[in-house]
C-alpha positions in Angstrom: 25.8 -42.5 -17.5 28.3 -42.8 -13.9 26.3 -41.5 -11.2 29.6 -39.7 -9.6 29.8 -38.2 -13.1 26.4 -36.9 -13.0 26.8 -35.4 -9.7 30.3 -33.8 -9.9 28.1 -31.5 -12.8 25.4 -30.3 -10.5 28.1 -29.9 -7.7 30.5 -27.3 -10.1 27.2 -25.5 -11.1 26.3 -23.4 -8.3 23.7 -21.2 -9.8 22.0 -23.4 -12.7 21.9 -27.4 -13.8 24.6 -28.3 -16.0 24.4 -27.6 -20.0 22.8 -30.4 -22.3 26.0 -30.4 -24.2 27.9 -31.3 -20.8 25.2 -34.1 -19.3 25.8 -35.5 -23.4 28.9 -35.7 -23.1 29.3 -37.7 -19.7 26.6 -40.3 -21.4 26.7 -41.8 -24.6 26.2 -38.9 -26.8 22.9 -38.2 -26.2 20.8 -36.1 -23.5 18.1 -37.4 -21.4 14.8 -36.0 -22.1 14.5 -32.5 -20.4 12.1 -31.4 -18.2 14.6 -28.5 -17.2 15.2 -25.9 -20.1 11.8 -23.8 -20.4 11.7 -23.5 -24.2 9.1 -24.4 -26.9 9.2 -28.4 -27.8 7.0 -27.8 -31.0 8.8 -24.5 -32.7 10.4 -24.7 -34.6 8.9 -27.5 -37.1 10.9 -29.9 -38.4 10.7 -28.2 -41.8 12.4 -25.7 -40.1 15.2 -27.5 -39.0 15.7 -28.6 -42.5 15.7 -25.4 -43.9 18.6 -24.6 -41.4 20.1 -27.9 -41.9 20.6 -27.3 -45.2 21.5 -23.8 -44.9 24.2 -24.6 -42.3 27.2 -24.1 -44.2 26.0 -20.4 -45.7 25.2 -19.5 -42.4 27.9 -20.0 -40.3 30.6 -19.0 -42.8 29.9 -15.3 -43.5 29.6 -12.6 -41.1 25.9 -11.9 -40.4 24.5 -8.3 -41.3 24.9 -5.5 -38.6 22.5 -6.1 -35.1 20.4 -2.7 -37.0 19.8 -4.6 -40.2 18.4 -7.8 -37.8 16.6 -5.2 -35.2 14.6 -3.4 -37.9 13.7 -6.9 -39.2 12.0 -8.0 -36.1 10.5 -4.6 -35.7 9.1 -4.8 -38.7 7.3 -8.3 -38.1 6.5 -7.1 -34.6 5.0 -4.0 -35.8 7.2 -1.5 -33.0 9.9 1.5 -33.9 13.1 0.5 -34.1 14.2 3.6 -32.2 12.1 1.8 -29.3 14.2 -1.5 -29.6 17.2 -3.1 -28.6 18.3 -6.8 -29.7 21.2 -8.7 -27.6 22.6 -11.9 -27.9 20.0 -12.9 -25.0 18.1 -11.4 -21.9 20.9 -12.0 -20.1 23.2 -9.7 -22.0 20.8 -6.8 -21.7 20.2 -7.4 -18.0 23.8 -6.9 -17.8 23.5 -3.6 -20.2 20.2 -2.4 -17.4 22.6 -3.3 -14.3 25.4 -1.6 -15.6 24.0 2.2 -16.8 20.8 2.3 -15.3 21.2 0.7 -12.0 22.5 3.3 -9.7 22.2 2.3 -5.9 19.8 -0.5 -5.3 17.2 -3.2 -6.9 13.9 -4.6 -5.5 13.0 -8.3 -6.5 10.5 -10.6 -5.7 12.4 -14.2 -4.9 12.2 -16.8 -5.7 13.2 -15.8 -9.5 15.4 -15.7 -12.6 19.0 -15.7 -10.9 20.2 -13.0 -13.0 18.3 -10.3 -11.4 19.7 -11.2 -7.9 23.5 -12.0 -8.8 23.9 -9.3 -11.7 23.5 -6.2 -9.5 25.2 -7.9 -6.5 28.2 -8.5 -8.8 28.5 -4.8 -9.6 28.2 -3.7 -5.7 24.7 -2.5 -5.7 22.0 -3.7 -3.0 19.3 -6.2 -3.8 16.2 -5.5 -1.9 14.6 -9.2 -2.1 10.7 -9.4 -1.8 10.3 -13.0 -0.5 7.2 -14.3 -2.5 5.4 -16.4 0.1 4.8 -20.2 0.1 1.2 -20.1 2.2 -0.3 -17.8 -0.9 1.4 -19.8 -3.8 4.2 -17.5 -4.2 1.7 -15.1 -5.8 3.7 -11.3 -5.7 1.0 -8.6 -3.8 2.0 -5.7 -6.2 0.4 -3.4 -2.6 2.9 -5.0 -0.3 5.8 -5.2 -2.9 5.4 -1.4 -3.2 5.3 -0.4 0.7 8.5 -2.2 0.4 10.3 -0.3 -2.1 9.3 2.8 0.1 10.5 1.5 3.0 13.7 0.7 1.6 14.2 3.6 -0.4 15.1 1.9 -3.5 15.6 3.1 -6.7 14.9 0.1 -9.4 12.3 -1.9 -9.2 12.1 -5.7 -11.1 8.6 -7.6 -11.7 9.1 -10.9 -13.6 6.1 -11.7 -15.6 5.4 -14.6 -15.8 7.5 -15.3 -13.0 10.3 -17.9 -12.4 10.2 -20.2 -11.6 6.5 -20.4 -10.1 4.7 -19.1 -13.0 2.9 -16.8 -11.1 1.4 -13.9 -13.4 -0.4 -10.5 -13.1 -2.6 -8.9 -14.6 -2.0 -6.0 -17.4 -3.9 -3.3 -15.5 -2.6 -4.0 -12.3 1.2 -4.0 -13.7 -0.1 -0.6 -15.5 -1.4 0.6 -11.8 1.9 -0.1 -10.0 3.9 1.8 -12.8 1.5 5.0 -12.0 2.9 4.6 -8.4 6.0 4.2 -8.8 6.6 6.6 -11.7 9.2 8.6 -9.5 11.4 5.3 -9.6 14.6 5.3 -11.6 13.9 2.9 -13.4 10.9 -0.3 -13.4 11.8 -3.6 -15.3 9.4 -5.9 -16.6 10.9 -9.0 -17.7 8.0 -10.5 -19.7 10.1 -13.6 -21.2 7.8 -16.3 -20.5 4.6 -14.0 -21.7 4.5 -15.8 -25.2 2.8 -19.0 -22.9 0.2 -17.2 -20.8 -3.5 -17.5 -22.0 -4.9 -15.6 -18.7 -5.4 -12.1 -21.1 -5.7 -11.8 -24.9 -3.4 -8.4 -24.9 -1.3 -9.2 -21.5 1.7 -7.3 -22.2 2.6 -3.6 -21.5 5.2 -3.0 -24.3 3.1 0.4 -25.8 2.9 1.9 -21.9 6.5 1.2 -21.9 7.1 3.2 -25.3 5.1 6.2 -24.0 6.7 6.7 -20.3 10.3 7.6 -19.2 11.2 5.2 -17.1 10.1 1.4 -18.1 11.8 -0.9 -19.7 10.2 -4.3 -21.1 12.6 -7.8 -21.5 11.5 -10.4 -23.6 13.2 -13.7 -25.0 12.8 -15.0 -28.3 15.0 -18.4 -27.3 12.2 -19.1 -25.1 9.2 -18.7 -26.8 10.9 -20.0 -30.6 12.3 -23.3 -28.9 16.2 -22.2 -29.6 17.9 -21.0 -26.5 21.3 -22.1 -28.2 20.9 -18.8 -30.6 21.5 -16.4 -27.7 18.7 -13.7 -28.9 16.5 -11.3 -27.0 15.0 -7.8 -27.0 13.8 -5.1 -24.9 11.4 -2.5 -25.6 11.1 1.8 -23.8 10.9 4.6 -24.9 13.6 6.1 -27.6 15.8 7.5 -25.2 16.6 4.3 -22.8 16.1 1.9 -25.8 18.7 4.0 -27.4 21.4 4.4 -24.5 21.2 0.8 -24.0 21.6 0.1 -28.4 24.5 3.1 -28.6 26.4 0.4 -26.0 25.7 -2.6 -28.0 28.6 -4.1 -30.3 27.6 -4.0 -34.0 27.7 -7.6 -34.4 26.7 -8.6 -31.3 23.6 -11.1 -32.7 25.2 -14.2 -34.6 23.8 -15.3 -38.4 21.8 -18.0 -36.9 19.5 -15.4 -34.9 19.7 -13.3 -38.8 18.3 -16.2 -40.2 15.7 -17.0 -38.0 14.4 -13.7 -37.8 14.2 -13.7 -41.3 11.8 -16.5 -41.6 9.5 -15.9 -39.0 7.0 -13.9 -41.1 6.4 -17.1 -43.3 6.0 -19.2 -39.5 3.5 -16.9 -37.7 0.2 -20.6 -37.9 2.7 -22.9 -36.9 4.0 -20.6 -34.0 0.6 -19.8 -33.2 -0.2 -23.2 -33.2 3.2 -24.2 -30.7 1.5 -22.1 -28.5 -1.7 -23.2 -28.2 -0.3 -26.8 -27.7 2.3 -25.6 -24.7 -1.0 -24.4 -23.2 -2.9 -27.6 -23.3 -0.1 -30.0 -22.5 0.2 -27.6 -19.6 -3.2 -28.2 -18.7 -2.9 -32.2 -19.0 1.0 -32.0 -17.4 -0.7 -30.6 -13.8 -3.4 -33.0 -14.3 -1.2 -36.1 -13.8 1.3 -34.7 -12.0 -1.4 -33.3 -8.6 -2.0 -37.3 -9.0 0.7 -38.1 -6.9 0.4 -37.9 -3.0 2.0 -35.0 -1.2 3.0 -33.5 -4.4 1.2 -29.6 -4.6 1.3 -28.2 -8.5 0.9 -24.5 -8.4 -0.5 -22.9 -11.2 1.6 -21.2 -13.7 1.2 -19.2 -16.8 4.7 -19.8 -18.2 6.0 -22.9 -20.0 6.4 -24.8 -16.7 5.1 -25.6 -13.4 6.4 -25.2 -10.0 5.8 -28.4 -7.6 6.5 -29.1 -4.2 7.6 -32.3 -3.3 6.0 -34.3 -0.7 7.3 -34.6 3.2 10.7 -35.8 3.7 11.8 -35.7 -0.1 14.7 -34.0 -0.7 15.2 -32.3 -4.4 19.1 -33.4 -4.9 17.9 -36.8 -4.5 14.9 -36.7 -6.0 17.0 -34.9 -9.4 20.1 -36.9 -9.0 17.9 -40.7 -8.7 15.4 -38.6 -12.3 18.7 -38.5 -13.9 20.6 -42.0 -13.6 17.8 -43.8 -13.1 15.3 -43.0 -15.5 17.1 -40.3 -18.3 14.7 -37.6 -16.8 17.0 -33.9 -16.3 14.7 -32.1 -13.7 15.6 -28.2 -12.6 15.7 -28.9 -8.8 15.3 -25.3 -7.0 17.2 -25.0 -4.0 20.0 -22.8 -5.2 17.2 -20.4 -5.9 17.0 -17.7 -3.1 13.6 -17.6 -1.1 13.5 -21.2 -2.2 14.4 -24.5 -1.1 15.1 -28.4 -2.3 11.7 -29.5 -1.7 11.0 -27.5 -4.7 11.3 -28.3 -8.7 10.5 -26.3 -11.4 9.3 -28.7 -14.9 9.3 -28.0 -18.0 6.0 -28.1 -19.9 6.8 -30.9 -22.8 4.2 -33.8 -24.9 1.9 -35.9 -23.3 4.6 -39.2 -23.9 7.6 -37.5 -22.2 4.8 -36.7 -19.2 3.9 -39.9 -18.7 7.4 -41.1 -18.4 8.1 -38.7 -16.2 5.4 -39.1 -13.5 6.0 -43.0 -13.8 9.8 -42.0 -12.7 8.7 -40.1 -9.9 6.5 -42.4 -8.8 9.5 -45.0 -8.8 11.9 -42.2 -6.4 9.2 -40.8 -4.3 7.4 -43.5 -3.5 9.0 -47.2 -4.8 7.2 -49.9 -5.1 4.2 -48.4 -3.0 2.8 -44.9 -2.4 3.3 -43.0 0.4 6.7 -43.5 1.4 8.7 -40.7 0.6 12.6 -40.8 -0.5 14.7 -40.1 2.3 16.3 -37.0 3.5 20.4 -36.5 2.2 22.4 -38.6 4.5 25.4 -36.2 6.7 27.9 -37.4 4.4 27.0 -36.2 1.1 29.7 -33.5 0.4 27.8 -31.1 -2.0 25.7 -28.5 -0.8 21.4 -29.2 -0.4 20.1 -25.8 -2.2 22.5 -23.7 0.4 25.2 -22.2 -2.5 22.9 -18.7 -3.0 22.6 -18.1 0.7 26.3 -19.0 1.6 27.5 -16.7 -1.2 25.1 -13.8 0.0 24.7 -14.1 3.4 28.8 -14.6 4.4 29.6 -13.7 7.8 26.6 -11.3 8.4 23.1 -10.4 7.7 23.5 -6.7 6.7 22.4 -5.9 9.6 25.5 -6.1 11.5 24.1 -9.2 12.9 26.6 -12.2 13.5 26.6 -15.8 12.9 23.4 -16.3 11.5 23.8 -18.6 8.5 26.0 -20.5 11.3 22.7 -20.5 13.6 20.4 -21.4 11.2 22.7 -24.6 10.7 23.2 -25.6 13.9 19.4 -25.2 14.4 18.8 -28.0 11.8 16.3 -25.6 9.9 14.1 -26.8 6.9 14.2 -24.7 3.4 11.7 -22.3 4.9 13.7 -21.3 7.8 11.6 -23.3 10.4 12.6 -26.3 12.8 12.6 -29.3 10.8 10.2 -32.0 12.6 8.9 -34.8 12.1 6.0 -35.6 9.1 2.5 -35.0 10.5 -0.1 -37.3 9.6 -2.1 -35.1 8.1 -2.5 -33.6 4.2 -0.1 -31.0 3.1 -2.7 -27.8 2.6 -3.3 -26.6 -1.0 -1.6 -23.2 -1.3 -3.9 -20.4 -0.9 -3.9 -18.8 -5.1 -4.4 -22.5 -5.6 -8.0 -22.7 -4.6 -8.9 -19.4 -6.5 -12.0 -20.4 -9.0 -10.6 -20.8 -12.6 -11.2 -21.4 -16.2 -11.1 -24.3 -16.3 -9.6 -25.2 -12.7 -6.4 -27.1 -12.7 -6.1 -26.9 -8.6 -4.1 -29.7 -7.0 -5.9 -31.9 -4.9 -3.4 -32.7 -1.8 -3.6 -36.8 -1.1 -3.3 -37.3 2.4 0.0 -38.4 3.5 0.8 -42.3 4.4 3.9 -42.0 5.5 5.1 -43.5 9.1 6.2 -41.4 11.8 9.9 -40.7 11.5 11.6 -40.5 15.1 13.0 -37.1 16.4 17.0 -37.6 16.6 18.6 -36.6 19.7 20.5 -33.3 19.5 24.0 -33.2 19.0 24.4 -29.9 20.4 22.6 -27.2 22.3 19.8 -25.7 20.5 20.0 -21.8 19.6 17.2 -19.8 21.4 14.3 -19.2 19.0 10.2 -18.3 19.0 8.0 -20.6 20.8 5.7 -22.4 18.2 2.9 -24.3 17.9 3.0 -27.6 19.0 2.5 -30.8 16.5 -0.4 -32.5 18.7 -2.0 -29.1 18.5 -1.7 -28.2 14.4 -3.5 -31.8 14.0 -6.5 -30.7 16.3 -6.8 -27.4 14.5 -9.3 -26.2 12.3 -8.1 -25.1 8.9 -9.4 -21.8 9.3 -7.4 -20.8 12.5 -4.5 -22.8 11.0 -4.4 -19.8 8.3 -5.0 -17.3 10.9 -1.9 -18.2 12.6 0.3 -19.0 9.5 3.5 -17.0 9.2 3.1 -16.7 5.7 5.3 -20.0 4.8 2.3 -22.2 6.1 3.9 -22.7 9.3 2.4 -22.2 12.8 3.1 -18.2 14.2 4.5 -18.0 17.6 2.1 -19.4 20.3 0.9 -16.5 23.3 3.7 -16.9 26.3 1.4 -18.5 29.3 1.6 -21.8 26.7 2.9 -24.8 29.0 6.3 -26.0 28.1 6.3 -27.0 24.7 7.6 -30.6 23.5 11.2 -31.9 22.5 12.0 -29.8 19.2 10.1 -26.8 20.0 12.6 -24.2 20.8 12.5 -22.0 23.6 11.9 -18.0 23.5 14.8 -16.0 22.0 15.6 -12.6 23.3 15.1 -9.5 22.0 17.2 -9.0 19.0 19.1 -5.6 19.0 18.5 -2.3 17.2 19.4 -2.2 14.0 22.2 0.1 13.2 22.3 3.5 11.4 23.3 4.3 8.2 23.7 3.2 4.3 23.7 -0.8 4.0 27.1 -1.9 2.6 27.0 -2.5 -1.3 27.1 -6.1 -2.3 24.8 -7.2 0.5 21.3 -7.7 1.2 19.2 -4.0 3.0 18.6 -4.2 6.5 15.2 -5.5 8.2 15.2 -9.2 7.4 16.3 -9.0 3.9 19.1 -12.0 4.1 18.5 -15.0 2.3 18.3 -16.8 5.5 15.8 -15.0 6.9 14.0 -14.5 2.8 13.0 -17.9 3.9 11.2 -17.5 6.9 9.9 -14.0 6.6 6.4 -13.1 5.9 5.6 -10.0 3.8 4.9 -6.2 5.5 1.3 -5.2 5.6 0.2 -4.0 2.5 -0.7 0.0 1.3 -3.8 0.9 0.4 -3.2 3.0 -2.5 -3.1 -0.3 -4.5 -5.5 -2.5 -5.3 -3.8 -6.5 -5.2 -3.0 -8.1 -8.5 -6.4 -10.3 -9.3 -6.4 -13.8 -9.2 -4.8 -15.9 -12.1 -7.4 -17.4 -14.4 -7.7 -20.0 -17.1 -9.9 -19.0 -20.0 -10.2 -19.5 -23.0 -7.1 -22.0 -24.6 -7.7 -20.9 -28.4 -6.3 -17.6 -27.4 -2.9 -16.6 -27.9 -1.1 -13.4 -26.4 0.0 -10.7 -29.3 1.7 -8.9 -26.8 4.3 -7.4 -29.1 2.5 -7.4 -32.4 3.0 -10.8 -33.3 1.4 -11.5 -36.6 -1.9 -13.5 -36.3 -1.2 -15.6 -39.7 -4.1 -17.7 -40.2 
């Protein structure tokens, strides 16, 4: 597999990694093991693939029966009205449907998540409200703070991805229940539950019957995911007869494909061995955080999808880290900084068996830390000419911030700023801290231990240009002579230091200088196709810290680990035994 083959693939995929087909065919036929597609390794069974194997020729030469006939199927085995149902040839076709006749003006969504709900609406001209999901708290979404926000802004639809993506973060049934009781004068609220299939933190986690009964929710959920066969392109969504209905009445009437016929038609005999899939995606997760909080630096948070989000160490950079995973060791990796309100020190991985695990942790202990822990791989050198997890905000931020503001993606550039929006400096001797929701009690407790850091001192470069005015903050010398309690207490909500009180003395090279006032924002409806006003930029998604919450809502409880022989039957799933 060429290296410059490799890369010129990530470089014309802005928004997502390269197909398997594509990587196969710059190699020698064959993928490398993937740690990057979130679908189930162990459904179907090989028996299955047989079965389709043999059927091939029958099912890809005849027309398949009408997307009705398929629908009532799956209705049937899910045990749900088909007049509450719509099948499309994937999520991503009825996101498309949702954008286009029930998305009026705007659409709030936590980021870092599933592209689709940022670039859909944006696509059509409508304003995406972005919740930024913070770093210091594990990206865990505060359903009280997410809702002040939607008031603020006035917006119309609003999007909760449970589990989310790529984090994994989850909430609770009766707190997703709560928040739909608030915000039932809302055009519309989407809960996109494709991942739900994997989570083990409830027995019954999944609101599809509230959806049925109230006007304005609408339920997504995948069936590439959870069945292991993304290639089939099939999904559903579940409300109430009238939305189900406008969005079916739009729908061709072949618009699912004979393999997605078959399958449906065989699940009913399937229901122990997908059961069983289940229950083994939820141990190996188990096992896959395990060895993967191992290595130094690296923070695991938890997750109740089918993957985990990780955080690479100080001074790793997730091109490198994903371009070295693939030509070095066969190991495709989903490196996250084309995800808005994330950055490149962040990859999302793919729950898979215990012998693709070890091989990967052996390869990332081979490009994080070579022949020795502790030393880090380096930062992307100035000449690499693809783009460092900075597509999303370059397409979205352009010449202004929506708030009239210019220049700012330029600033942020020039100010040599990390993936949260803060001065780059250099490593601290000191241990990365464990995200907040990491060090919740759970059942059992698969909390990341941080390794304190070994790495050497990097020295500071000297500027090449004058440095843009910003906030005072806390000096290094000062962080490391901190307790950990203030060190929260003065956290922006990204695990930085907050801005330091103004009779500080002058604060060391790299700490930038106050910035004045910024102006008031301007009057008036925020241009379509562009982020709302107040901070809502990409750029500044990744240094903002979340409004103080309502009280009227009570914040989503903490995700928990019980019992793994459980399995969600959040749709009416058949419990074959």
């Amino acid at each position: 597999m060429a290296d410059s083959n490799v890369t010129s693939l990530f470089r014309s995929t802005a928004a997502h990694s390269p197909s398997m087909a594509a990587l196969a065919r710059e190699s020698d036929g064959t993928g490398p093991v993937d740690f990057c597609i979130p679908c189930n390794p162990y459904f179907p069974t090989p028996a299955m693939f047989d079965d389709m194997a043999a059927r091939l020729r029958e099912i890809i030469t005849y027309y398949p029966s009408s997307a009705d006939t398929i629908t009532a199927e799956l209705c049937n085995l899910l045990q749900l009205p088909p007049s509450c149902v719509a099948m499309g040839n994937g999520s991503t076709e009825l996101i498309t449907w949702i954008d286009h006749l029930m998305v009026r003006e705007s659409l709030a969504i936590p980021v870092p998540t599933f592209g689709r709900w940022t670039d859909q609406p944006m696509e059509t001209g409508k304003r995406v409200d972005m919740f930024p999901l913070q770093e210091s708290s594990g990206f865990a979404l505060d359903l009280t703070q997410y809702a002040e926000f939607i008031r603020k802004r006035n917006t119309k639809v609003a999007v909760i991805c449970n589990p989310n993506n790529p984090d994994g973060g989850y909430l609770h049934k009766q707190a997703l229940v709560q928040f739909m009781d608030a915000m039932a004068d809302l055009d519309l609220i989407v809960i996109d539950e494709s991942f739900l299939e994997f989570a083990d933190a409830e027995v019954e986690p999944s609101v599809v019957q509230e959806a049925m009964l109230r006007p304005n929710v609408v339920v997504l959920r995948s069936l590439g995911k959870n069945f292991g066969l993304h290639g089939i392109r099939f999904g559903y969504l579940v409300a109430n007869p009238a939305l189900a209905g406008r969005i079916r009445s739009m729908l061709p009437k072949w618009n699912l494909n004979a393999f997605a016929e078959h399958v449906v038609f065989i699940l009913k005999e399937h229901g122990a061995e997908y059961a069983q899939s289940l229950q083994q995606v939820r141990r190996d997760r188990l096992d896959m955080a395990s060895h993967l909080s191992a290595l130094p630096g690296l923070t695991v948070y938890p997750s109740q999808g089918n993957f985990l989000f990780v955080r690479l160490p100080v001074g790793a950079e997730g091109t490198v880290v994903r371009d070295r995973m693939l030509t070095e060791h066969r190991i495709l990796v989903r490196e996250c900084g084309n995800k808005i309100g994330s950055s490149s020190r962040f990859l999302r991985l793919v729950v898979r068996p215990q012998t693709d695990v070890r091989r990967l942790v052996s390869g990332m202990e081979q490009v994080l830390y070579g022949t020795r822990r502790g030393a880090a791989v380096p930062e992307l050198g100035t000449g690499t000419n693809y783009s460092s997890g900075t597509a999303a905000v370059d397409r979205l931020v352009g010449a202004t911030n929506g708030a009239g503001m210019q220049n700012l993606a330029a600033q942020a550039l020039a100010t040599g700023t990390s993936g949260v929006g803060m001065p780059m400096q250099a490593p601290m001797q000191m241990p990365v801290p464990v995200p907040a929701a990491a060090q919740m009690p759970m059942q059992p407790q698969p909390v990341p231990m941080q390794a304190p850091m070994q790495m050497p001192q990097q020295p500071q470069p000297q500027p090449q240009m004058p440095q843009p005015q910003m906030q005072p903050m806390v000096a290094a010398a000062q962080v490391q002579q901190m307790p950990m309690a203030a060190m929260v207490d003065q956290s922006n909500g990204m695990g930085m230091p907050m801005q330091a009180p103004q009779q500080m003395p002058q604060q060391p090279y790299g700490v930038p200088a106050p910035a004045p006032a910024a102006p008031p924002m301007p009057q008036g409806p925020t241009p379509t196709g562009v982020p709302a006003r107040n901070g809502l930029t990409a750029a500044q998604v990744r240094g903002a810290t979340s409004p103080n919450g309502m009280q009227n809502l009570a914040p989503a409880p903490a995700t928990g680990w019980p019992n793994a022989q459980s399995w969600p039957n959040a749709a009416g799933m058949g419990q074959a035994g």
